[in-house]
N, C-alpha and C positions, 0 to 999 in steps of 0.2 A: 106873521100870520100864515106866511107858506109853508112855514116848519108843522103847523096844526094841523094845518090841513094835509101834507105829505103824511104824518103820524097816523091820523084816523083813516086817512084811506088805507094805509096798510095794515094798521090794526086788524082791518072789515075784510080786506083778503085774506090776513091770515085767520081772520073765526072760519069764514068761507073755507077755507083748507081743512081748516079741525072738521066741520063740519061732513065734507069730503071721505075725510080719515075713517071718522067713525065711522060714515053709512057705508065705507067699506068697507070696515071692522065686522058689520052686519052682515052684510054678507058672505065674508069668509067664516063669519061664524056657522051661517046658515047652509053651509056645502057637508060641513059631516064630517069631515075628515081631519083626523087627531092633526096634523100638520097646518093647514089653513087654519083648524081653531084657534090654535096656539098663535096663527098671527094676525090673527082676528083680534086677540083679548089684547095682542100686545099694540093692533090698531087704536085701541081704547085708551092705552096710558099715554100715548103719545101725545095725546089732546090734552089732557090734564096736567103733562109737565110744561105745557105751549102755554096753556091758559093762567096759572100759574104763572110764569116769565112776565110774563104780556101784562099782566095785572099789577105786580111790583114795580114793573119798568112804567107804567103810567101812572101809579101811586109816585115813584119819587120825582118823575119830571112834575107833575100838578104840585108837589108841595116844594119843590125847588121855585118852580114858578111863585108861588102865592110868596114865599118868602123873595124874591126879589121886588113883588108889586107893595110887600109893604116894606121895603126899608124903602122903596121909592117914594112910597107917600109920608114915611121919618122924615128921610134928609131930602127930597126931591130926586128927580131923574137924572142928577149928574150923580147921585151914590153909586147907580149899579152901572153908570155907561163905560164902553172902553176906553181906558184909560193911554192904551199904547197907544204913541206918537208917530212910530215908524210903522209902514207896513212892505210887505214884498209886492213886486211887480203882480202878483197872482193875487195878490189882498189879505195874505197872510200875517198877522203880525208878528215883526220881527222877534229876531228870537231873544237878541240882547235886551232890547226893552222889554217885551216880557218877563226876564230874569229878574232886570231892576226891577220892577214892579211885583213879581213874586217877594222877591227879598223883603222889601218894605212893609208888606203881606204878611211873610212870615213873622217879621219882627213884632207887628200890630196884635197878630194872637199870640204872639208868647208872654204877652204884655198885657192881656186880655183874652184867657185862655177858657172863661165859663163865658163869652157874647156871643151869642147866633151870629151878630153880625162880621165878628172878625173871621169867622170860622168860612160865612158868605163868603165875603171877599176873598180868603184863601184860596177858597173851590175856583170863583172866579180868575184865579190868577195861575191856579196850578194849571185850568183849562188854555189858557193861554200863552203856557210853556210847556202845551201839549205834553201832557199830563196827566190823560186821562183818568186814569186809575182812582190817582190820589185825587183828582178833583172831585170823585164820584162819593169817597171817603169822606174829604172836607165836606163835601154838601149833606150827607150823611150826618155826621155830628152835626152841622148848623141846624137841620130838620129837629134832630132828638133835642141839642139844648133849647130849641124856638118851644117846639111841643111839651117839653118836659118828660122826656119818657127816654129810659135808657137807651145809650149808644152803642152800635153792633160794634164789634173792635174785628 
């Protein structure tokens, strides 16, 4: 729950910023002078490549989410819980078990390469041997095959 709330509170400063942006878009519109205009207008894009970001990044966290609360309610709360045994002193899990449990991962969606869920679990294991990238990917497909609707490649 502190991750939600960390999230929307940042979301809300940065509209507060865009919002910022523009009104002082506005104003440098409003000085007259061909230089200020020009970074006046370009106060204005700035907002819309933010809002944009900001809106995609909270579309795929809500539909990551909704797809972990229902394979939760599939198989129950031990589908999506961590599965690593070791962790570091800092609470990091280890990076060896991780691996193993990637691997098993991998081998599960090769084996079952059209299931949202194998694709879940992947994201969840590639995030786990930091990973970021490709996790964001796996959860990607798992969204499009859950949805039905093509996968960005």
């Amino acid at each position: 729950m502190g991750g939600k709330i960390t999230y929307f509170f940042l979301a809300t400063v940065l509209v507060l910023v865009f919002g910022v942006v523009a009104m002082e878009g506005v104003l440098l519109l409003l000085t007259g002078e061909p230089a200020a205009m020009g970074m006046g207008a370009i106060a204005f894009v700035l907002p819309v490549i933010g809002a944009w970001f900001l809106w995609h990044n909270t579309r795929f966290a809500r539909d990551a989410h909704r797809l972990g609360r229902e394979l939760a309610a599939e198989e129950g709360a031990d589908a999506v819980a961590d599965e690593a045994p070791a962790r570091t002193p800092g609470g990091r899990i280890d990076r060896d078990a991780a691996d193993a449990i990637f691997a098993r991962r991998q081998a599960e969606t090769e084996e079952a390469p059209d299931d949202w869920r194998s694709w879940f679990r992947l994201a969840v294991a590639y995030h786990d041997a930091r990973d970021t990238p490709r996790a964001r990917k796996a959860m990607q497909r798992a969204i499009a095959l859950h949805d039905g609707t093509p996968a960005r490649t």
